[in-house]
C-alpha positions in Angstrom: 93.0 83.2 111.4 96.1 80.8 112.4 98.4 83.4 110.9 96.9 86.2 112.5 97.3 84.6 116.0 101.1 83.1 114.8 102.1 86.9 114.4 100.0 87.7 117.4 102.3 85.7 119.7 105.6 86.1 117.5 106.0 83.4 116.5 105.5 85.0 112.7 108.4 87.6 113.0 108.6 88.8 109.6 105.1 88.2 108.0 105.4 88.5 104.3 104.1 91.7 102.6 100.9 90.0 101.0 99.8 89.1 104.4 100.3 92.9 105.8 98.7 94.3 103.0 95.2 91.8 103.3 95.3 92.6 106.8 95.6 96.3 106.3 92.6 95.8 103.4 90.4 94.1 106.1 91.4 96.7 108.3 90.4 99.4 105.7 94.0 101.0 106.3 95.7 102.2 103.1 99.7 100.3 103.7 100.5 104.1 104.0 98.3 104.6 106.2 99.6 101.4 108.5 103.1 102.6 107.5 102.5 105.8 109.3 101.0 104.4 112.5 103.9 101.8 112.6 106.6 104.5 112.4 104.4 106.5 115.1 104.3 103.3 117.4 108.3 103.2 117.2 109.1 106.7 117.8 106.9 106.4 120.5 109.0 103.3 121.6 112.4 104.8 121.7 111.2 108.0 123.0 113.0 109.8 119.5 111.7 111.7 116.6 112.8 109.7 113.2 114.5 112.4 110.7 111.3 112.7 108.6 109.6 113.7 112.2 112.2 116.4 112.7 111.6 119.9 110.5 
């Protein structure tokens, strides 16, 4: 739970890809699946399509 909350609050910037992946389990996300939604979140952001967005 510690690391959950340390990424939470940023103060785990870059958790390591084991951690993402048991989080995305417990979450019953596929990593493409979480992939996808994090991409979406950042377009979002920015207010731009990313070049795979664009057909």
């Amino acid at each position: 739970m510690e690391t959950v909350r340390s990424i939470e609050k940023g103060r785990t910037a870059t958790p390591e890809f084991f951690t993402v992946a048991a989080l995305a389990t417990e979450l019953g996300l596929s990593l493409d699946e979480l992939y996808a939604f994090v991409r979406s979140d950042r377009s979002a952001e920015s207010g731009q399509a990313s070049a795979d967005d664009v057909s």
